[in-house]
C-alpha positions as a printed NumPy array, in Angstrom:
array([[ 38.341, -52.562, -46.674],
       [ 40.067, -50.995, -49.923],
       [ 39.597, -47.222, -48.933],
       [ 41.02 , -48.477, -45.77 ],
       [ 44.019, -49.802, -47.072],
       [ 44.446, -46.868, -49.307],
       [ 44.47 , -44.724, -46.567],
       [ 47.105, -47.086, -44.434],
       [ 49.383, -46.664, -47.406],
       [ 48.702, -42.854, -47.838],
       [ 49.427, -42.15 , -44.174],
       [ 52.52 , -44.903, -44.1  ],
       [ 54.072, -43.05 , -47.565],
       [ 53.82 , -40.011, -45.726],
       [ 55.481, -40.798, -42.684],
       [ 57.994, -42.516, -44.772],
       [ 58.937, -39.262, -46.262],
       [ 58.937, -37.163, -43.733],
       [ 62.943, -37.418, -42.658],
       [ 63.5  , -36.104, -46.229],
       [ 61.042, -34.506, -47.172],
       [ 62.64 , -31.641, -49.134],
       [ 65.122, -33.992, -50.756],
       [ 63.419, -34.819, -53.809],
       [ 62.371, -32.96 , -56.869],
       [ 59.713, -30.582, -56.329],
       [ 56.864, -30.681, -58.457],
       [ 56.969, -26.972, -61.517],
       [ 53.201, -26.346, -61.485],
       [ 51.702, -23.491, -63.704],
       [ 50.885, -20.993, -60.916],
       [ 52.978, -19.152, -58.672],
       [ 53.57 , -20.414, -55.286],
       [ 54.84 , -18.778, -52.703],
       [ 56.113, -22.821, -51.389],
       [ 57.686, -25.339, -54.011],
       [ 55.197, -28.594, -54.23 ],
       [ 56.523, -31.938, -53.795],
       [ 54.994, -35.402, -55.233],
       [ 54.466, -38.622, -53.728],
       [ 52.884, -41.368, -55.658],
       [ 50.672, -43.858, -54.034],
       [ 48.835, -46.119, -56.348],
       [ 46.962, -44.688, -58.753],
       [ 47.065, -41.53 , -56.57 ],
       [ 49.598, -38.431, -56.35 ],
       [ 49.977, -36.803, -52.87 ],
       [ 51.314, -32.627, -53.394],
       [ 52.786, -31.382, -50.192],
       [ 54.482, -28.6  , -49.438],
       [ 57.426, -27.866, -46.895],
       [ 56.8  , -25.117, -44.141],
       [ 59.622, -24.457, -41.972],
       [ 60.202, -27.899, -40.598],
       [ 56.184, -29.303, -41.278],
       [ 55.681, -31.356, -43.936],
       [ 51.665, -30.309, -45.311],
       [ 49.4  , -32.05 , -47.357],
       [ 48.243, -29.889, -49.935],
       [ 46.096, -32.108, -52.377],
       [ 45.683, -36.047, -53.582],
       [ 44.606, -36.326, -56.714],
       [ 43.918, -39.44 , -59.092],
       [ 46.751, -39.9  , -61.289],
       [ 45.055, -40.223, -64.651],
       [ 43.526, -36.604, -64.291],
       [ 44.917, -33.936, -66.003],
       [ 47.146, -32.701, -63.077],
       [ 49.072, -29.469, -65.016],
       [ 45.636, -28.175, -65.505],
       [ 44.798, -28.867, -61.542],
       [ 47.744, -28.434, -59.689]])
């Protein structure tokens, strides 16, 4: 029942952002990327998408207390 929920509010936090998705601050990771990341947090959880013409992809979700700069 918890994963479940988890993934309710993953996919409602999504949906949620997808009017404005490029509106918010986009994520500076270490590498070079040819698409600016975005953040969405979610619990203990951080959702990276990126903004393709006008689709809104999921690139990772990763547990917050991991060391993201070295991941992301």
């Amino acid at each position: 029942m918890a994963a479940g929920k988890l993934v309710d509010d993953v996919q409602e936090s999504i949906r949620n952002r997808l009017p404005s998705a490029e509106a918010f601050e986009q994520y500076h990771s270490a590498k070079e990327r040819q698409y600016p990341y975005y953040r969405i947090y979610v619990r203990n959880y951080i959702i990276f998408y990126v903004v393709i013409d006008d689709v809104m992809e999921v690139r990772r979700i990763v547990y917050s207390r991991r060391n993201i700069s070295k991941e992301i």
